[in-house]
C-alpha positions as CSV (number, residue, x, y, z in Angstrom):
1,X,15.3,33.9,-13.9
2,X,14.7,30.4,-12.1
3,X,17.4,27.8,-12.5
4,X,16.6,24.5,-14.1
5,X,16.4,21.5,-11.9
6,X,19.5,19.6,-12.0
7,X,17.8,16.2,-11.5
8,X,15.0,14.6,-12.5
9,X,11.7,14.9,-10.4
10,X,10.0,11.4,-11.4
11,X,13.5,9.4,-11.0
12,X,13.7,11.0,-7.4
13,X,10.1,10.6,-6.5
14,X,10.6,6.8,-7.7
15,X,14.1,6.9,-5.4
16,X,11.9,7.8,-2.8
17,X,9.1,5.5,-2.8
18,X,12.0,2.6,-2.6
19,X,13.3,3.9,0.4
20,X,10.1,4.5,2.0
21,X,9.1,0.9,0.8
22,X,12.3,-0.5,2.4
23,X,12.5,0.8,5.6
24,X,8.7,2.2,6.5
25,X,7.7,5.9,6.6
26,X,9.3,6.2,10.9
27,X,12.4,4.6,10.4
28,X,13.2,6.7,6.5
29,X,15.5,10.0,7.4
30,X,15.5,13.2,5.7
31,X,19.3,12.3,4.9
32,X,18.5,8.6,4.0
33,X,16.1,10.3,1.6
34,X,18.3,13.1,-0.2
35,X,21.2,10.0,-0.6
36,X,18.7,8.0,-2.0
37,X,17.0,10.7,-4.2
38,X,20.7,12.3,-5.1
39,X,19.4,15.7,-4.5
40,X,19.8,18.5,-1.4
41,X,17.5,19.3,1.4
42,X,16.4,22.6,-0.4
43,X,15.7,21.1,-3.7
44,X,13.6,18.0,-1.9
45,X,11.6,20.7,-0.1
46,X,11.1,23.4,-3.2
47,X,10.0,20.0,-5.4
48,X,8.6,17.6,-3.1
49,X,7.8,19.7,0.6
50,X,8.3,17.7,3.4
51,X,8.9,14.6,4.4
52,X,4.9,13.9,5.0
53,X,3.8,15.2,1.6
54,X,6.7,13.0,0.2
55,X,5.6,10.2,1.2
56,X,2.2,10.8,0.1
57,X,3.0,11.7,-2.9
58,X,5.4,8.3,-3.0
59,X,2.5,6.3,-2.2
60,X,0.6,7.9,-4.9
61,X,3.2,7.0,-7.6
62,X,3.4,3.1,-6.6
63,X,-0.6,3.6,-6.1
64,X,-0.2,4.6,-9.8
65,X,2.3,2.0,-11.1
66,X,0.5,-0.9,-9.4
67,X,-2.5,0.3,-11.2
68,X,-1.2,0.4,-14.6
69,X,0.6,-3.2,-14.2
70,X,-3.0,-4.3,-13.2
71,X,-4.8,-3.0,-16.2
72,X,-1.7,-3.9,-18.4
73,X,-1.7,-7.4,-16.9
74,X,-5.6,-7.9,-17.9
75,X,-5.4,-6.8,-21.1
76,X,-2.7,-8.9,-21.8
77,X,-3.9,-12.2,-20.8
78,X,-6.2,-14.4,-23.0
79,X,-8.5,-15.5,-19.7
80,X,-9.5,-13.4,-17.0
81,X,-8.2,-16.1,-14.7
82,X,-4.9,-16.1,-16.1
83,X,-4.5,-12.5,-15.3
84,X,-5.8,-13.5,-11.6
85,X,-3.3,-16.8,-12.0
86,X,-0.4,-14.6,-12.8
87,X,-1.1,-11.8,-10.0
88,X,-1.4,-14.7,-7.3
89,X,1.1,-17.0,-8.6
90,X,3.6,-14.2,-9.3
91,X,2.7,-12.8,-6.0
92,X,4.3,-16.9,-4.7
93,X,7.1,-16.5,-6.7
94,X,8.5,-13.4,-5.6
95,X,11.9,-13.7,-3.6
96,X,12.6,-13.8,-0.1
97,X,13.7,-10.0,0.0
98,X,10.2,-9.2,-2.3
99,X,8.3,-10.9,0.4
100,X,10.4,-9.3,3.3
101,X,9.7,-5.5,1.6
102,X,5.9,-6.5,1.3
103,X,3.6,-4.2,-0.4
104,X,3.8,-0.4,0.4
105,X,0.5,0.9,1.0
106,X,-0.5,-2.5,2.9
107,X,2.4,-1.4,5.1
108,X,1.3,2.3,5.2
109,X,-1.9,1.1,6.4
110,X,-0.2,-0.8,9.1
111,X,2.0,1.7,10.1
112,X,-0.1,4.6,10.2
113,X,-2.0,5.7,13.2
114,X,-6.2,5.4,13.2
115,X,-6.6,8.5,13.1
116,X,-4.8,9.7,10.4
117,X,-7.3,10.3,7.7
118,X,-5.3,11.5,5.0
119,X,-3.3,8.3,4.3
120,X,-6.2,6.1,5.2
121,X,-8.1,8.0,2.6
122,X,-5.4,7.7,-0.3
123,X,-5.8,4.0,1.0
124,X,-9.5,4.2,0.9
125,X,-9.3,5.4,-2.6
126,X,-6.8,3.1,-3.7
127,X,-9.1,-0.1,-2.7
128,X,-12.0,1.5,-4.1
129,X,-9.5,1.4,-7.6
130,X,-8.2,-1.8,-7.2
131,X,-11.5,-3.1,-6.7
132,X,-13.1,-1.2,-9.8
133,X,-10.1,-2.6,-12.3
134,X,-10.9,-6.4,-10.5
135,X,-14.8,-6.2,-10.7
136,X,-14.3,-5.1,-14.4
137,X,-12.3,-8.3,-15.4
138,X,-14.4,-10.5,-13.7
139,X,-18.0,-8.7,-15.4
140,X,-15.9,-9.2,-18.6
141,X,-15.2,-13.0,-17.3
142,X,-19.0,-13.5,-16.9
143,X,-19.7,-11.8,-20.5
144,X,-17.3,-14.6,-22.0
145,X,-18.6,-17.3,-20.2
146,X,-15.4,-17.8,-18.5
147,X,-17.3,-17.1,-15.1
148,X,-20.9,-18.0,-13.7
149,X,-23.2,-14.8,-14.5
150,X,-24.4,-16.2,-10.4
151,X,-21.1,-15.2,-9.1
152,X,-21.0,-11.5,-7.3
153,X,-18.3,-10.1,-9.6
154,X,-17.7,-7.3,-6.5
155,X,-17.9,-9.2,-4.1
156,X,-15.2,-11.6,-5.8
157,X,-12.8,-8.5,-6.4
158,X,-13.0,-7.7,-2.8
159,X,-12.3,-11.4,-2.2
160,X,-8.7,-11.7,-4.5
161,X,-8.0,-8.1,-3.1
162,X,-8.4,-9.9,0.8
163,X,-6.5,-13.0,-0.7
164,X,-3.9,-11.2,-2.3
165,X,-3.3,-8.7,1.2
166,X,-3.4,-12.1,3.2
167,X,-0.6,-13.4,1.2
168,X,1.4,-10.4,1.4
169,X,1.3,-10.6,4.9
170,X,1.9,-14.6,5.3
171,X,4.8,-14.0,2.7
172,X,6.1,-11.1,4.6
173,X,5.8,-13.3,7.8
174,X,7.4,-16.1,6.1
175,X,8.3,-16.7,2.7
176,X,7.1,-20.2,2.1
177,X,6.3,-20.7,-1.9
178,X,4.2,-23.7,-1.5
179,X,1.8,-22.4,1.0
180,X,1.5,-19.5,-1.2
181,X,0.9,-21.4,-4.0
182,X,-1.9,-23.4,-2.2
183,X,-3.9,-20.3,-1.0
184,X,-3.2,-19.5,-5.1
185,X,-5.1,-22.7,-6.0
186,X,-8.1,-22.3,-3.9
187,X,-8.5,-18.8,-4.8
188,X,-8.8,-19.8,-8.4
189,X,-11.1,-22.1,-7.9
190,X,-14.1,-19.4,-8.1
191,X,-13.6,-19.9,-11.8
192,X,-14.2,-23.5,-12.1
């Protein structure tokens, strides 16, 4: 008879997605991971595998979370441009040690090598996502009258998804509120 795990798979996976998140997929130990995770080197490898399939599945769960904040975030706001408001703004208001840690699949995609196609198509997939749930608000923007029926609703969710990576990486660089607030402004400005 197989014994019952004695932890819990989704509160490790999640353990493990911060550690990768903190300290990048190279510089993240099998040891750093089973402290983090609370679990031995058998039971990370009979639930998770290796180290590699891991991480990708950690990317996958904050590929997942992200998501459903997203979607949760739009439905929750009375404009589509307070949704957008709130992602860019909040995005400004995040702490020095937010902006230090940076998002973790803009930093997979910096850290991986060219030529490994598995992560860059998770990544691949993930933009495709993100840019489906944006393009979505902003058709439902244009049905309300929020937002010009002329404007490219596609090519303005591939815009806020550039503008939103370019802040993560000016924030990352140097965490300086008010210039993050400006690139904030002028990106909401496609809804005037």
């Amino acid at each position: 008879m197989a014994r019952s795990k004695e932890f819990d798979p989704k509160r490790a996976l999640s353990a493990a997605m911060k550690a990768f998140w903190r300290f990048g997929y190279e510089n993240t130990s099998l040891d750093l991971l089973m402290t983090e995770m609370g679990i031995a080197k058998q039971s990370l490898y009979d639930t998770f595998g290796d180290k590699r399939a891991l991480y990708l599945r950690a990317l996958a769960h904050y590929r997942d979370e992200s998501h459903t904040e997203m979607r949760r975030l739009f439905d929750s706001t009375p404009t589509v441009r307070e949704g957008f408001a709130r992602l860019l703004f909040g995005l400004g208001a995040e702490s020095r040690e937010q902006h230090a840690r940076g998002c973790l699949l803009l930093s997979a995609n910096m850290e991986r090598s060219a030529g490994d196609k598995v992560i860059g198509d998770l990544l691949r997939q993930n933009q495709a996502m993100v840019e489906a749930i944006f393009t979505g608000a902003l058709q439902r923007a244009q049905s309300s009258g929020e937002l010009s029926s002329k404007q490219d609703a596609s090519g303005l969710a591939r815009f806020f998804i550039v503008t939103i990576q370019g802040m993560r990486a000016m924030a990352r660089l140097k965490s300086d509120r008010q210039a993050l607030e400006q690139v904030a402004t002028v990106a909401l400005t496609v809804f005037d």
